[in-house]
Backbone as a ProteinNet text record, in pm:
[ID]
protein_1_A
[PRIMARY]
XXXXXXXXXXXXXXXXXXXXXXXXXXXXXXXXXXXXXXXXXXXXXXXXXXXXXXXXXXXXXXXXXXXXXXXXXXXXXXXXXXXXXXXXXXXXXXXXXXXXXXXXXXXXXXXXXXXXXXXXXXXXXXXXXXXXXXXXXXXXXXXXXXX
[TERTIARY]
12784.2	12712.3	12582.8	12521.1	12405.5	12432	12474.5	12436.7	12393.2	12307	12132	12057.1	12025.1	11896.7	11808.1	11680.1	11542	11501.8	11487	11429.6	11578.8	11709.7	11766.8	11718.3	11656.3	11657.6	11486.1	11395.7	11298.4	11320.9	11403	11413.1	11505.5	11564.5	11670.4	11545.5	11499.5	11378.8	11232	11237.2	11101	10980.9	10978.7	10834.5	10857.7	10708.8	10735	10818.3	10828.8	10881	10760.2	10620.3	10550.4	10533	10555.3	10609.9	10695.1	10816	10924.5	10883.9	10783.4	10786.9	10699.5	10579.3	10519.6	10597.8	10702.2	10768.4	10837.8	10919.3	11010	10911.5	10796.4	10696.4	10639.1	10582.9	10519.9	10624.1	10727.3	10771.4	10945.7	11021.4	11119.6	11264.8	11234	11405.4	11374.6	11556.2	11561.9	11721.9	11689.7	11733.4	11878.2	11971.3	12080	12059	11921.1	11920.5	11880	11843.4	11800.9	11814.4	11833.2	11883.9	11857.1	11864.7	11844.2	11964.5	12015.2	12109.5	12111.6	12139.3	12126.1	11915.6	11861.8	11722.5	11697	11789.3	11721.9	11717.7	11613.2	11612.4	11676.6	11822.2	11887	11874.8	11962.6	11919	12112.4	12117.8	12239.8	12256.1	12310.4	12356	12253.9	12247.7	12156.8	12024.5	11974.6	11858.7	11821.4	11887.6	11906.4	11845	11915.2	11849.6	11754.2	11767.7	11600.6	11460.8	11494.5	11394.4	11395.5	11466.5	11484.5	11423.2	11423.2	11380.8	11222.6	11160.9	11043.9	10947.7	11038.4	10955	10985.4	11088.2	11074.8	10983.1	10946	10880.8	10704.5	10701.4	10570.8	10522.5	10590.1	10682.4	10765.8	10760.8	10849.1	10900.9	10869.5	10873.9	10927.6	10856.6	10899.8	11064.4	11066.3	11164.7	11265.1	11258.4	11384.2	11476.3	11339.9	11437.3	11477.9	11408.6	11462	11536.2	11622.9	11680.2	11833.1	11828.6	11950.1	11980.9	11964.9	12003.5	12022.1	11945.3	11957.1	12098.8	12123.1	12238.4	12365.4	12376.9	12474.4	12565.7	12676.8	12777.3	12747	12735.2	12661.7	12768.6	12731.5	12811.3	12904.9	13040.6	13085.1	13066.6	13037.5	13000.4	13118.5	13112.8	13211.8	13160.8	13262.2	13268.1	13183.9	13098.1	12961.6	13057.1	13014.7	13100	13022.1	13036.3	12932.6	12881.7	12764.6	12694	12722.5	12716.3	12799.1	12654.9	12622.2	12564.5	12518.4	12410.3	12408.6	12328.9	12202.1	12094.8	12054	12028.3	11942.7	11814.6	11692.2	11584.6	11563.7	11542.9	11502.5	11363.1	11242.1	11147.4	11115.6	11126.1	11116.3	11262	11227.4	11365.9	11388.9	11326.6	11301.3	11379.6	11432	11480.5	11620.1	11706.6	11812.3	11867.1	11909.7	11925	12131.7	12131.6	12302.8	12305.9	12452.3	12505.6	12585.7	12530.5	12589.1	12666.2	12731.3	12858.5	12771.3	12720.2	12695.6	12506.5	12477.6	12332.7	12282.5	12172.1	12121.5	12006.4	12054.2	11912	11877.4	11798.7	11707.7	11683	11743.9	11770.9	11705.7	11592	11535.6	11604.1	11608.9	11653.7	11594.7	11591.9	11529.3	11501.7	11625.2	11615.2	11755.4	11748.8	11870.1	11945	11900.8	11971.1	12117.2	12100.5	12322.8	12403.8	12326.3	12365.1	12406.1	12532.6	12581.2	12597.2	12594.7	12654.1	12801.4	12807.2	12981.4	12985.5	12932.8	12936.5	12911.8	12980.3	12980.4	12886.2	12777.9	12691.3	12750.5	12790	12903.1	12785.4	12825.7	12731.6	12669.7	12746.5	12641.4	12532.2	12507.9	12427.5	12263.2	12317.2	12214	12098.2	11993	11925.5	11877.1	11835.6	11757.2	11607.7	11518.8	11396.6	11275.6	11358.6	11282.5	11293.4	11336.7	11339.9	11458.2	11485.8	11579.6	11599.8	11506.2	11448.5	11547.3	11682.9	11703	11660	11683.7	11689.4	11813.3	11862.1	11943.6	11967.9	12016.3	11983.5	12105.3	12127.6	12269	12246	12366.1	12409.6	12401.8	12353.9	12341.7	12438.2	12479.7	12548.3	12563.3	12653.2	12610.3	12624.6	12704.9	12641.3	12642.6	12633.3	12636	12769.4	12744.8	12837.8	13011.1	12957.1	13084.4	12988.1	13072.3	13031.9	13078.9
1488.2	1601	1554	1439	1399.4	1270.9	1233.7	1055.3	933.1	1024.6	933.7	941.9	816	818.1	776	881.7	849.8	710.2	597.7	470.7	470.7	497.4	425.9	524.1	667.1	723.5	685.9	644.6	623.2	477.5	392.3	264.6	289.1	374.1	414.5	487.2	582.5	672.1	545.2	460.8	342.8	401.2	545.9	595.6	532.4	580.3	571.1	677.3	617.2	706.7	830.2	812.4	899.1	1044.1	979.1	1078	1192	1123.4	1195.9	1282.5	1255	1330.1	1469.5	1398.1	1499.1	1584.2	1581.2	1676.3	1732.4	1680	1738.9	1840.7	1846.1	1961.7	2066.3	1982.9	2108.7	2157.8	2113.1	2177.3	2291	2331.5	2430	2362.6	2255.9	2190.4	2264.3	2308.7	2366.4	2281.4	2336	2253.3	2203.8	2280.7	2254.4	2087.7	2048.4	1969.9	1854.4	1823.5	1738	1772.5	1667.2	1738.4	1585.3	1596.6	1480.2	1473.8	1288	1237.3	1135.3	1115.2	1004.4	964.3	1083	1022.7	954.2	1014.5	953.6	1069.7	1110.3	1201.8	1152.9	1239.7	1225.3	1347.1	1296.1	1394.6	1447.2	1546.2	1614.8	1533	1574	1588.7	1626.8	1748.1	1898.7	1831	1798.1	1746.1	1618.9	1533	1433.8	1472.9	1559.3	1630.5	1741.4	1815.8	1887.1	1763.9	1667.5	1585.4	1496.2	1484.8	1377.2	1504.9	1614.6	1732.7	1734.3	1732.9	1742.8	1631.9	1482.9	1367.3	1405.7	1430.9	1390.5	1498.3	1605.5	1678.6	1643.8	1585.8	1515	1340.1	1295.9	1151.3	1160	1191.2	1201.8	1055.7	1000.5	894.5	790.8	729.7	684.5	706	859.3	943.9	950.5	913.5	908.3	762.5	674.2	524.2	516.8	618	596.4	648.1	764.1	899.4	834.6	730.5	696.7	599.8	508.5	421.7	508.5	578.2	688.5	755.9	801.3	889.9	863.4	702.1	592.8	585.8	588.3	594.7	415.9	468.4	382	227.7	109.5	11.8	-12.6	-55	-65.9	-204.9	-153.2	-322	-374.1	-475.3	-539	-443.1	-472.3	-391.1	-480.4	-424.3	-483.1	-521.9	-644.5	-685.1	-645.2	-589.3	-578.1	-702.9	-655.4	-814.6	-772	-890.2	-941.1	-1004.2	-932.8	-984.2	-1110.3	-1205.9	-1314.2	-1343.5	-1290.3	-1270.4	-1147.5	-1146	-1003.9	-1069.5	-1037.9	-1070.1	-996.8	-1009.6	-1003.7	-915.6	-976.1	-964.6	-851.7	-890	-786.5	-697.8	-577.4	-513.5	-410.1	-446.7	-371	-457.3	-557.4	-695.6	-713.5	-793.7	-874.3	-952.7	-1052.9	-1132.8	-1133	-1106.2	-1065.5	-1169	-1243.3	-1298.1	-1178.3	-1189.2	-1077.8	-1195.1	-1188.4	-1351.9	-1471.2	-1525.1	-1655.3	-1657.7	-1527.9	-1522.9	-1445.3	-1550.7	-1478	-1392.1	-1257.2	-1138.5	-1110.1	-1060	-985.3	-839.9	-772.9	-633	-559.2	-413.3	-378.6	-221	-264.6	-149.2	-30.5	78.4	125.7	53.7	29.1	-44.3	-151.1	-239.4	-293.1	-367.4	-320.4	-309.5	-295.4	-226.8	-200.2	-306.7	-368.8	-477	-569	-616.9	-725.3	-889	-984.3	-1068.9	-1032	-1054	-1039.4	-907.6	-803.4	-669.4	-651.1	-591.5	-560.9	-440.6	-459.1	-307.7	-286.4	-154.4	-146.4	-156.7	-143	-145.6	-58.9	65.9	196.1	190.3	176.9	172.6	95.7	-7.7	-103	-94.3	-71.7	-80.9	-147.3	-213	-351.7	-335.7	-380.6	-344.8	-453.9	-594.3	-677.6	-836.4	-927.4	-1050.8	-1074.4	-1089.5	-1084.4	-1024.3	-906.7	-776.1	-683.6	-579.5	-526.6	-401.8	-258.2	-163.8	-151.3	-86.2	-8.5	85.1	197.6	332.8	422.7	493.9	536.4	514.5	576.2	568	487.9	466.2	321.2	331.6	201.9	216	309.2	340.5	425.7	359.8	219.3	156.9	-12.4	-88.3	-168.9	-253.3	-268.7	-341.2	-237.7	-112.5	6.9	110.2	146	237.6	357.1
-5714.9	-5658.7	-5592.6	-5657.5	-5556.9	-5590.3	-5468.4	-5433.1	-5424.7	-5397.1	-5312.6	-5481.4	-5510.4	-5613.6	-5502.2	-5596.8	-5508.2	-5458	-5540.4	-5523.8	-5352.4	-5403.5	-5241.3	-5154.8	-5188.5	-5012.5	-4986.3	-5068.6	-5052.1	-4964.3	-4973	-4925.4	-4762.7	-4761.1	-4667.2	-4525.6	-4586.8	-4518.7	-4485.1	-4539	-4519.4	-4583.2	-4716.7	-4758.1	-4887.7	-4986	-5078	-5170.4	-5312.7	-5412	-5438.7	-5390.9	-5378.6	-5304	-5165	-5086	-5091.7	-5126.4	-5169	-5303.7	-5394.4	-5464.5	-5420	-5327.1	-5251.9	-5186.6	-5101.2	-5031.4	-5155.9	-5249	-5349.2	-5418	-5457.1	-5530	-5414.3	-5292.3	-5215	-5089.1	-5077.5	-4962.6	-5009.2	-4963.1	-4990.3	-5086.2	-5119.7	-5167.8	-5307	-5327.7	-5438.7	-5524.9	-5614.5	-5729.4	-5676.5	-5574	-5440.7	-5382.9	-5342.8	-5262.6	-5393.4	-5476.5	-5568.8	-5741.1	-5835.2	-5974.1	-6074.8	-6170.2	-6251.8	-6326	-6256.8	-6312.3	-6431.4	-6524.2	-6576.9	-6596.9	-6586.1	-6628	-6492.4	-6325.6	-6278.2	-6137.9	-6085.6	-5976.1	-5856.7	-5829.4	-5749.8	-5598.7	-5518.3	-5398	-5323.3	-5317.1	-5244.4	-5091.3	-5033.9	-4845.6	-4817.3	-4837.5	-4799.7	-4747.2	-4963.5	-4959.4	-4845.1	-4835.6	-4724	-4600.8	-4553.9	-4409.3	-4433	-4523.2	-4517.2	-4547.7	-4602.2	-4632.2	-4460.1	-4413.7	-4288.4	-4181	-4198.6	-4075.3	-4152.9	-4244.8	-4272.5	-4229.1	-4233	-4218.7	-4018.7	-3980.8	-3832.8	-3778.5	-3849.7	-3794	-3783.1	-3886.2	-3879.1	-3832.9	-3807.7	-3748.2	-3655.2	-3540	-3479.7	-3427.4	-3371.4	-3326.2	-3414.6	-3547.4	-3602.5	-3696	-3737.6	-3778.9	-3741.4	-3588.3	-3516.8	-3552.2	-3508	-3597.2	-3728.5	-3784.1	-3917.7	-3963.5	-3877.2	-3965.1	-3876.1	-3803.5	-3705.1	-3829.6	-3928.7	-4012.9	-4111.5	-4124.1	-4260	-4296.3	-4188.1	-4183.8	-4153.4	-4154.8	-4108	-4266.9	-4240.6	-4363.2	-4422.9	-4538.8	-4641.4	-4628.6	-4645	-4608.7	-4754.4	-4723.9	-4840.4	-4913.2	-5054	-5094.7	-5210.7	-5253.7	-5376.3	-5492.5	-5569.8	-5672	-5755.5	-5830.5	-5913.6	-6061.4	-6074.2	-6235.3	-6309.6	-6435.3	-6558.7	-6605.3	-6700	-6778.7	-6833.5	-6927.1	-7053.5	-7074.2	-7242.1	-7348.7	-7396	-7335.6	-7455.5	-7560.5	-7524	-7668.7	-7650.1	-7769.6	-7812.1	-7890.6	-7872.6	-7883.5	-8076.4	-8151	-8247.4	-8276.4	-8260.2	-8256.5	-8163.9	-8022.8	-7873.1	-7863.5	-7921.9	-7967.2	-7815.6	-7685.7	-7589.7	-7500.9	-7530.3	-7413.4	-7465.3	-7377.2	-7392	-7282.3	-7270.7	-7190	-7171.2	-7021.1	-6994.4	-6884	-6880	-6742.9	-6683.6	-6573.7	-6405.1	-6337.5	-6372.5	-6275.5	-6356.6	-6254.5	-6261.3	-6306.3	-6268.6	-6319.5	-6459.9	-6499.3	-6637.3	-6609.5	-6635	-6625.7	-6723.7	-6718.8	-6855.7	-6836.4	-6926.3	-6924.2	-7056.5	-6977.5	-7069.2	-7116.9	-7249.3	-7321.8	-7355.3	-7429	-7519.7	-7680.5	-7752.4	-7850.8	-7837	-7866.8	-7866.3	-7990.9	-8109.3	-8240.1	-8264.6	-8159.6	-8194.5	-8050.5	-7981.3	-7881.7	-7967.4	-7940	-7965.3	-7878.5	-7906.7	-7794.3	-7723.8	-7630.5	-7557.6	-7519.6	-7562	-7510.4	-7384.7	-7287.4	-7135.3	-7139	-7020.7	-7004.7	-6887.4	-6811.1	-6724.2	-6585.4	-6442.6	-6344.1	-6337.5	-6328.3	-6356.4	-6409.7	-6490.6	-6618.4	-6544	-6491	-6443.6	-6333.2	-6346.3	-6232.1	-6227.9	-6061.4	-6076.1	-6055.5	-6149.3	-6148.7	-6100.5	-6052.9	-5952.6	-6006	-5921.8	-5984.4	-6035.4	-6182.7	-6214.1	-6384.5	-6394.4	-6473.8	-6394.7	-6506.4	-6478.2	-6595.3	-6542.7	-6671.5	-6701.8	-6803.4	-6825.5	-6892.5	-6812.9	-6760.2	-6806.3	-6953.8	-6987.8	-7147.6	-7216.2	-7345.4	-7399.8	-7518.9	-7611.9	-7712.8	-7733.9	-7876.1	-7974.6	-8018.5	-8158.6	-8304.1	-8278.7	-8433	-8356.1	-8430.5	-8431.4	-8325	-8223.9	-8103.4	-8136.9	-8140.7	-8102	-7967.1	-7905.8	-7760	-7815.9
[MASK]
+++++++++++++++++++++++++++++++++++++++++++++++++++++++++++++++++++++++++++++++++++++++++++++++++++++++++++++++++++++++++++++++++++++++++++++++++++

């Protein structure tokens, strides 16, 4: 039902995540054009182009280059493998360290007590939060390395 998470249309549009929150509080989008998914503010179609008619209206110029990439059918990419589990931090019960293919990230939890080694966190779940710090964003365990 909504697509677009903020951080990609904020990156898609060239503003900040600020902005967007500025138009999302003071201007007409209603709960139709944007909704919270997963703990994470997502955006409709709708919302897409009422937010792309607000920025070109005040941007014109720039708006135009930007709303021509914007509105370009999203490129298709490989299918994202899950990480797989290799430490769980003990001490720092907020961390764990997963291989994504061939790379080791570090993925922050809420708690990660019921993380096991070898356990797959699926792609969904994952957001990348810079470097090679990801979150993850979704359901936790409910006991000990069971989903």
């Amino acid at each position: 039902m909504f697509p677009y998470s903020e951080d990609e249309l904020a990156k898609k549009l060239g503003v900040t995540r600020d902005v967007l929150r500025r138009i999302r509080s003071e201007s007409d989008l209603t709960h139709e054009d944007y909704g919270v998914e997963r703990r994470q503010i997502r955006y409709s179609e709708a919302g897409l182009q009422k937010i792309g008619a607000l920025l070109a209206k005040n941007n014109a110029k720039e708006a135009s280059a930007i709303m021509g990439s914007a509105f370009a059918a999203p490129a298709k990419k490989d299918e994202p493998k899950p990480a797989v589990v290799k430490t769980v931090y003990v001490k720092n019960t907020r961390f764990l360290e997963a291989m994504m293919g061939d790379t080791l990230i570090v993925v922050r939890v809420r708690v990660n007590k019921f993380f096991l080694p070898g356990m797959e966190l699926g792609p969904a779940g994952l957001v990348h939060a810079g470097g090679n710090m990801w979150d993850y964003v979704g359901r936790l365990p409910r006991a000990r390395g069971v989903w």
